[in-house]
KOLVEX-631376 format. One record per residue (C-alpha): x, y, z; residue in three letters. Coordinates in pm, whole numbers, always signed. Layout:
residues N
<<X; Y; Z>; 'Ala'> ...
This chain:
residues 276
<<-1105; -5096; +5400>; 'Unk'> <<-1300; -5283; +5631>; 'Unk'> <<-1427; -5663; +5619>; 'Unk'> <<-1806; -5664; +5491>; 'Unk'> <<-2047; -5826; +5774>; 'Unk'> <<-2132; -6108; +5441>; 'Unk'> <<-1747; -6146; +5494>; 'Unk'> <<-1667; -6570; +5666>; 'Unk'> <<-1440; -6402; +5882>; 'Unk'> <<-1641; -6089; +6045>; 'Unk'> <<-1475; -5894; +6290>; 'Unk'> <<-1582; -6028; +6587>; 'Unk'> <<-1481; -6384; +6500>; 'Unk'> <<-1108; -6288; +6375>; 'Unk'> <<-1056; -6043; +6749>; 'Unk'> <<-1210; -6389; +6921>; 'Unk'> <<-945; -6646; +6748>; 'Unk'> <<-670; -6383; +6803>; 'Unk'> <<-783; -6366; +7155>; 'Unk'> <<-790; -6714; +7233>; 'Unk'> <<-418; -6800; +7020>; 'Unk'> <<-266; -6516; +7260>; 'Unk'> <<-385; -6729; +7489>; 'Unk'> <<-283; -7040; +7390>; 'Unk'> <<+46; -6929; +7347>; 'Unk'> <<+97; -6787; +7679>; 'Unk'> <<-79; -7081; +7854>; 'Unk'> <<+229; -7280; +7666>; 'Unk'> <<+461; -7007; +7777>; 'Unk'> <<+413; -6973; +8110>; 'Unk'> <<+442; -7404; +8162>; 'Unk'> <<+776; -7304; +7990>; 'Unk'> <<+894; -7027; +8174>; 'Unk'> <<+765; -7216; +8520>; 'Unk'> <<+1001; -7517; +8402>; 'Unk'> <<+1300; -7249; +8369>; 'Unk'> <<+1222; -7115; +8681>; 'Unk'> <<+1262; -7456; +8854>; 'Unk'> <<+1559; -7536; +8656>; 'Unk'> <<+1734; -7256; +8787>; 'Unk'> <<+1672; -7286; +9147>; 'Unk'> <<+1665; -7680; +9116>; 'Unk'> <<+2026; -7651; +8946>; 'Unk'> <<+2177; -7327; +9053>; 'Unk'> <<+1986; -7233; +9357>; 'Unk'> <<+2073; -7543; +9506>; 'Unk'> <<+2446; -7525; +9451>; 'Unk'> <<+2508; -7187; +9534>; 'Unk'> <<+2326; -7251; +9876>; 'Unk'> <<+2511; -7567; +9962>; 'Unk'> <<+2863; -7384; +9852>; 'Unk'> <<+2906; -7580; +9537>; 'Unk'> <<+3047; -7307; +9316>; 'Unk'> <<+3234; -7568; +9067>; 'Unk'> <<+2908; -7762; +9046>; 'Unk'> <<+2777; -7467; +8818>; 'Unk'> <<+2977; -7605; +8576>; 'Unk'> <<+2832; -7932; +8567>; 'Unk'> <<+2582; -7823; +8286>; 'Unk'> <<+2826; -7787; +7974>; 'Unk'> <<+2884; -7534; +7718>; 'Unk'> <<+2886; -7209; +7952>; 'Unk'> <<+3151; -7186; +8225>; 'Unk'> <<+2993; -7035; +8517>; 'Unk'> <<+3226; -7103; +8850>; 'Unk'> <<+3613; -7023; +8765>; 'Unk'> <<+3862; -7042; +9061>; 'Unk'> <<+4001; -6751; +9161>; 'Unk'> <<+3774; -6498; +8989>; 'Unk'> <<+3552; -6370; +9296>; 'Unk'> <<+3400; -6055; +9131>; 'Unk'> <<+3302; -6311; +8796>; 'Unk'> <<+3176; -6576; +8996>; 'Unk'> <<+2929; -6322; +9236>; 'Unk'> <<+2816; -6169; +8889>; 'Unk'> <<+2758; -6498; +8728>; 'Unk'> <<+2528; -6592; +9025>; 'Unk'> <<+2343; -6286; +9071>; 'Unk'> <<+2307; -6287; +8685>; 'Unk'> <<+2163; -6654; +8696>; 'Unk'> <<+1971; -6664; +8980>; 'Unk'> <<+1805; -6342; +8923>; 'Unk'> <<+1689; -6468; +8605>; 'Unk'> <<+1428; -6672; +8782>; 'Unk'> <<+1287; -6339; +8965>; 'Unk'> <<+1249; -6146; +8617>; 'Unk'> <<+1087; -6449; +8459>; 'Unk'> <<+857; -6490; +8745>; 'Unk'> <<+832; -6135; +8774>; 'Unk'> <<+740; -6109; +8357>; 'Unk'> <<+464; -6385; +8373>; 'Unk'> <<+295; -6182; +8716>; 'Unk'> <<+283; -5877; +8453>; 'Unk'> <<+116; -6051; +8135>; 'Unk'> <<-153; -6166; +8362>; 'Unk'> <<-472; -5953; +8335>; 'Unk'> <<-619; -6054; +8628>; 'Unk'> <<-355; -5953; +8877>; 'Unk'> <<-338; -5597; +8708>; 'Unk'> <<-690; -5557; +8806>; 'Unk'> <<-756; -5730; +9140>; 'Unk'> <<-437; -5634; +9249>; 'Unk'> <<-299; -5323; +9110>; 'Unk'> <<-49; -5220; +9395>; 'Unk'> <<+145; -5609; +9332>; 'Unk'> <<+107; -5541; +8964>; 'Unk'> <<+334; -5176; +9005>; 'Unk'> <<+539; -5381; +9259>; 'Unk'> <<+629; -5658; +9048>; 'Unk'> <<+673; -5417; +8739>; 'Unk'> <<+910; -5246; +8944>; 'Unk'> <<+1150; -5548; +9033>; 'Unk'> <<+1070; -5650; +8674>; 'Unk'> <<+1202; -5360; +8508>; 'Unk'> <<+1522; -5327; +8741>; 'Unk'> <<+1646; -5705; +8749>; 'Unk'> <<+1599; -5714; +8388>; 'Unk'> <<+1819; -5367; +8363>; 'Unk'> <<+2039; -5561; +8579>; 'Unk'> <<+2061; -5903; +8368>; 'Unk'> <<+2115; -5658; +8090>; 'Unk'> <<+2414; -5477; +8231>; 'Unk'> <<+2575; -5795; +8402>; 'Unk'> <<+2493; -6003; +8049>; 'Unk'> <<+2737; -5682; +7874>; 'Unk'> <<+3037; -5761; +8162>; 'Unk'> <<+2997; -6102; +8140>; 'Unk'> <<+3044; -6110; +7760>; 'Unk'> <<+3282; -5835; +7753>; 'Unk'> <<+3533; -5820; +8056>; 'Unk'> <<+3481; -6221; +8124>; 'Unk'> <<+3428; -6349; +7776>; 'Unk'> <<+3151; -6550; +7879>; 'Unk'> <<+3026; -6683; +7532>; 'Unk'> <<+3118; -6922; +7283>; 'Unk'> <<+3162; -6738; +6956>; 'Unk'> <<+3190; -6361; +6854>; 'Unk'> <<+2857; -6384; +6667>; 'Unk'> <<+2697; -6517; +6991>; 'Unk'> <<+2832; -6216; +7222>; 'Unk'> <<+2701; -5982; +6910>; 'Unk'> <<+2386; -6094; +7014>; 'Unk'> <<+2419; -6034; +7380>; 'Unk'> <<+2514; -5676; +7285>; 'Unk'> <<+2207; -5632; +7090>; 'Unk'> <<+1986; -5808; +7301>; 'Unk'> <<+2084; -5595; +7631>; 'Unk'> <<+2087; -5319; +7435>; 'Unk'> <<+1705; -5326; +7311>; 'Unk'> <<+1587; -5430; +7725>; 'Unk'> <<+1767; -5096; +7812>; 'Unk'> <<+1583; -4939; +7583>; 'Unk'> <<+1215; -5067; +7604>; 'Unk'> <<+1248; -5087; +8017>; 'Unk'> <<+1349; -4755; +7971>; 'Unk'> <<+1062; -4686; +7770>; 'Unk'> <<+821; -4896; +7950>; 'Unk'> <<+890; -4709; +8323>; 'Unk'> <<+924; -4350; +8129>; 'Unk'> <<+521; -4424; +7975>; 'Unk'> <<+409; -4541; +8308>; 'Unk'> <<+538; -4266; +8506>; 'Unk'> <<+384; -4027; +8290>; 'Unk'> <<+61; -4206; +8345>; 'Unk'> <<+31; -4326; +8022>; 'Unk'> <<-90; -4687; +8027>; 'Unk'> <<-127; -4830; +7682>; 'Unk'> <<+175; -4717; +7597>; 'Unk'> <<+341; -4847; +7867>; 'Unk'> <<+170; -5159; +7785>; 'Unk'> <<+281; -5179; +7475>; 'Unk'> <<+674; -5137; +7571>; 'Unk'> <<+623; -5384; +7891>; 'Unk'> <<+532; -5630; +7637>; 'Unk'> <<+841; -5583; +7424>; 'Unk'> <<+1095; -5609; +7702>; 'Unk'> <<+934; -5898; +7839>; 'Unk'> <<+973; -6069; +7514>; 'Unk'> <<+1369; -5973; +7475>; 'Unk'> <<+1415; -6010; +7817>; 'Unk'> <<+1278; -6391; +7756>; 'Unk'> <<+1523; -6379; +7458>; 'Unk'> <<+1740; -6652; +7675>; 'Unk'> <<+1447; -6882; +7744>; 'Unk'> <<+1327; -6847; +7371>; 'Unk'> <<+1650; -6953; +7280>; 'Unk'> <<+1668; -7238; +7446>; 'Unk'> <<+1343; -7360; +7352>; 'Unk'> <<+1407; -7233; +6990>; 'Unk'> <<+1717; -7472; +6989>; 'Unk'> <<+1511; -7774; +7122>; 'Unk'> <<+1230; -7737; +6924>; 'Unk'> <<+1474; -7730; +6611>; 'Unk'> <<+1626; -8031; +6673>; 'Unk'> <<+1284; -8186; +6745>; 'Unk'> <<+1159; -8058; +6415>; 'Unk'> <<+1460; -8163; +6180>; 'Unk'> <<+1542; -8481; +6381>; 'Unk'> <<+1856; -8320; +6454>; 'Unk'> <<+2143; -8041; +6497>; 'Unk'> <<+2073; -7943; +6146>; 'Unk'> <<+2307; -7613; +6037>; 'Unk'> <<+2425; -7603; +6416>; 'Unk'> <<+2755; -7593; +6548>; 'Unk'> <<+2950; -7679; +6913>; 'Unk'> <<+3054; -7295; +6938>; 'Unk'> <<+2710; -7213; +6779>; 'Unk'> <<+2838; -7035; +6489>; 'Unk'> <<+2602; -7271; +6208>; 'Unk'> <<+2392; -7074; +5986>; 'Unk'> <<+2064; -7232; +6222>; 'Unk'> <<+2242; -7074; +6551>; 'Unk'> <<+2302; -6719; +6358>; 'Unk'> <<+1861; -6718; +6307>; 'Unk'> <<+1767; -6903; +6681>; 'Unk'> <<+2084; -6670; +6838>; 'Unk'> <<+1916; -6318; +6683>; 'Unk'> <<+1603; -6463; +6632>; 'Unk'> <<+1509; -6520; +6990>; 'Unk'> <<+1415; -6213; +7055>; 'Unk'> <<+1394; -6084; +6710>; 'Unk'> <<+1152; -6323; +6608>; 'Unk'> <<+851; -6300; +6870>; 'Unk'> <<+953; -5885; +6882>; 'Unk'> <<+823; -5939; +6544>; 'Unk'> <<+498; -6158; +6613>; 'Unk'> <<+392; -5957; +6922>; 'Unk'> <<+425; -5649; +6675>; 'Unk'> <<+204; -5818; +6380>; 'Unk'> <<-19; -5942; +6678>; 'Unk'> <<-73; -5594; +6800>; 'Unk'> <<-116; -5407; +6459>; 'Unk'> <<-343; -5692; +6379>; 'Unk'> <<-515; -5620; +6695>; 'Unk'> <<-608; -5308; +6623>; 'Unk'> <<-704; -5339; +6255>; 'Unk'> <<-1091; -5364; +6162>; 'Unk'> <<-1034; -5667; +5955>; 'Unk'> <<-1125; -5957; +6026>; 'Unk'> <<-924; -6184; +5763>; 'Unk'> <<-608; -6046; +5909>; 'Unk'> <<-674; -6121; +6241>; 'Unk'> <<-753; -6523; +6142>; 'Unk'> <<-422; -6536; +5988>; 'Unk'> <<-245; -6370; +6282>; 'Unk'> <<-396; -6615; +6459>; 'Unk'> <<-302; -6910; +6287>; 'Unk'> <<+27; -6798; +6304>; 'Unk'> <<+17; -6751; +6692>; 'Unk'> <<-110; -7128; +6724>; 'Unk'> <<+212; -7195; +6468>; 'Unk'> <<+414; -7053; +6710>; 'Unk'> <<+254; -7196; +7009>; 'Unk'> <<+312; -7528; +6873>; 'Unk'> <<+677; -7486; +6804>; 'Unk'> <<+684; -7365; +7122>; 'Unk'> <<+536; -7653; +7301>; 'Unk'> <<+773; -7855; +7150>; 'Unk'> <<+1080; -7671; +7214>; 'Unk'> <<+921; -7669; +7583>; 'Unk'> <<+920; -8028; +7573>; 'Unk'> <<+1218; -8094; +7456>; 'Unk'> <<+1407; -7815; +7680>; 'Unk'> <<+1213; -8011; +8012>; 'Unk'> <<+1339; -8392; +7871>; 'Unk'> <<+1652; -8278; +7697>; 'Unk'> <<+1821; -7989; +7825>; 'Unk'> <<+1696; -7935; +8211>; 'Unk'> <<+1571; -8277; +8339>; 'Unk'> <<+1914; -8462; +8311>; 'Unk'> <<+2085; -8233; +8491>; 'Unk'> <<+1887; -8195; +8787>; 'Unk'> <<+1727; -8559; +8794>; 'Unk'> <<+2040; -8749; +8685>; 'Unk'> <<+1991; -9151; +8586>; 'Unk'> <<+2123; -9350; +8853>; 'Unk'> 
């Protein structure tokens, strides 16, 4: 049933404050994703160029460079370093400008999207499975998932546009960039938690708390979810709906900003600008 006109949320007012909270939260999103993108070619890009294999492990908890292991060590930097191209490559694709000025870069940069992120999926599985490249069993379960749903919706995504059929390619492009993002979410997801409770609250070293179980599924699970309720929302007549939707967008946004923050100061920052 639809929202009477008499209604202090018509229509027209709800699709405008859903509008304008997508916006919001990519605006946040993409500041984010930028900072990751830096980070890796700040940290990373820099030692991999220079030779400085053992200086990937100079950011704890994840064991990038170990002696001896070639094949691991060339995965591990494609795998990282590539990340920054399927981020970038993600944020080109969520803006609606670029689709429409620029259509031939926007099937370009899908392309390379949807390919580097099968990639990152595939070399993610190895990584966890043949080099054990994770810190607890529930983590790797996660990888496993996680790769599992960006085969699928990539899949999906490049079957839809092939076939020429555009909002439903839409539709799975936006899912896989939000599980492909599922490693930047998490970060941020653990950053803004700690902001938020003041502390490691229900987390663990080997992230096995009942907090890292929820922000290790959860980030991708989680904003799978919102983008779903923001799209079914979307396309409702209500305008009620929409308002909430909203205010749960800007909800998220907010987290998000401060997981952002805290990810920049916290995580990133001190390892590329070290204190003297």
């Amino acid at each position: 049933m639809s929202i009477p006109s008499s209604s202090p949320f018509p229509r027209t007012i709800g699709a405008a404050a859903l509008r304008w909270a997508g916006v919001l939260w990519f605006s946040v999103a993409a500041l984010g994703q930028s900072a990751f993108i830096a980070f890796i070619l700040a940290f990373y890009g820099v030692r991999t160029a220079t030779g400085n294999f053992a200086g990937w492990n100079d950011k704890p908890l994840i064991t990038g460079y170990v002696k001896g292991d070639d094949a691991g060590n060339a995965v591990f930097a494609a795998h990282v370093l590539l990340a920054s191209v399927v981020t970038l490559g993600g944020l080109m694709q969520m803006i609606p400008g670029l689709r429409r000025r620029w259509p031939r870069l926007h099937r370009w940069t899908g392309r390379t999207f949807l390919v580097v992120a099968v990639f990152l999926a595939l070399s993610g599985v190895w990584m966890a499975v043949v080099r054990g490249t994770y810190l607890s069993v529930i983590s790797a379960v996660a990888i496993l998932v996680n790769a599992a749903l960006i085969l699928v919706f990539a899949g999906l995504a490049w079957r839809h546009a092939v076939k020429r059929r555009f909002e439903a390619h839409r539709r799975w492009a936006l899912r896989t960039f939000m599980v492909v993002s599922g490693v930047w979410f998490l970060r941020v997801g653990i950053m803004g938690w700690i902001l938020v409770n003041r502390g490691p609250v229900g987390m663990t070293d080997d992230m096995s708390g009942p907090a890292d179980v929820v922000l290790t599924f959860g980030s991708y699970l989680i904003p799978l979810a919102i983008l779903e309720l923001y799209g079914a929302v979307e396309r409702s007549a209500g305008g009620v709906g929409k308002v909430l939707a909203a205010a749960l967008v800007v909800v998220a946004s907010a987290f998000t900003a401060a997981g952002v923050f805290g990810t920049i100061a916290f995580m990133w920052l001190p390892h590329v600008w070290p204190k003297a």
